[in-house]
N, C-alpha and C positions, 0 to 999 in steps of 0.2 A: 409869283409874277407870271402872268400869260404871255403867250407867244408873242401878240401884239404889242405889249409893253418890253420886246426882251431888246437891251439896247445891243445895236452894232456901230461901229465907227464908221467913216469912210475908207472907200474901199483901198484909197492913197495912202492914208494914215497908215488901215494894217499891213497896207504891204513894205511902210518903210520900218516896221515894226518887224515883218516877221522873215522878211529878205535881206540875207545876209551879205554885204557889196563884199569881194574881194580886196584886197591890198593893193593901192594904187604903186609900189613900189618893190619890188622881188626881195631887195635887202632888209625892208624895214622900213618904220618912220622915222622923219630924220630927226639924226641925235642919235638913237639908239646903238645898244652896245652892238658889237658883231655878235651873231649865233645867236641872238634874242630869241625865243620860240615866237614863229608870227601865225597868224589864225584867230579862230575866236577861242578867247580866255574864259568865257561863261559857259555855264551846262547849257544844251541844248534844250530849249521848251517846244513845247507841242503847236505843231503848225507853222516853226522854223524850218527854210531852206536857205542854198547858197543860188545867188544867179547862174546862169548856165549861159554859153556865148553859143550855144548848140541848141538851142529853142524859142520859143515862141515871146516875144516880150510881151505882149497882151495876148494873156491864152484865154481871155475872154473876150475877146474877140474871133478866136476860132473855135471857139465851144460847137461841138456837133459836127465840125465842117473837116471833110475827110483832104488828107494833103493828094497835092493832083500830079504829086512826079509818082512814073513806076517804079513800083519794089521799095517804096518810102515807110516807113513804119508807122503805124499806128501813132495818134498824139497823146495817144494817156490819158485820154478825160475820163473825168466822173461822172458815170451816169446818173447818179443820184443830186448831182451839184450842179446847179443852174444858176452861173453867175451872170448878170448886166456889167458890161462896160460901166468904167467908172463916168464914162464924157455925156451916157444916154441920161434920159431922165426918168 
């Protein structure tokens, strides 16, 4: 298969795929026994993360773009990774 034939999903699809939501509830889902282990119960695969309430919700959106408070750290892009907005065309 060539480059041009390699399929990718939208860019929504993989993120509800590979982003992982926290627990909307500290105890559990409801029902559940007390002391349930909560988290994710599956192995980790490759290009799984958890959301962060300390970053960027569209980090394609800031791709490249340096943050403009002083002493702010770095954003962690990939220099090799050039993502489009899922909204552009």
């Amino acid at each position: 298969m060539s480059d041009k034939e390699k399929y990718a999903d939208f860019s929504n699809v993989e993120i509800g795929a590979n982003y992982v939501i926290p627990e909307d509830t500290p105890e559990g889902p409801y029902g559940s026994p007390v002391n349930k282990k909560l988290g994710k119960t599956t192995p980790w695969r490759e290009g799984q993360r958890s959301y962060s309430a300390f970053n960027y919700e569209f980090k394609s959106l800031h791709q490249s773009l340096p943050r403009q408070d002083p002493g702010a750290h770095p954003p962690h892009d990939d220099p090799n990774k050039k993502d489009a907005p899922y909204t552009s065309k």
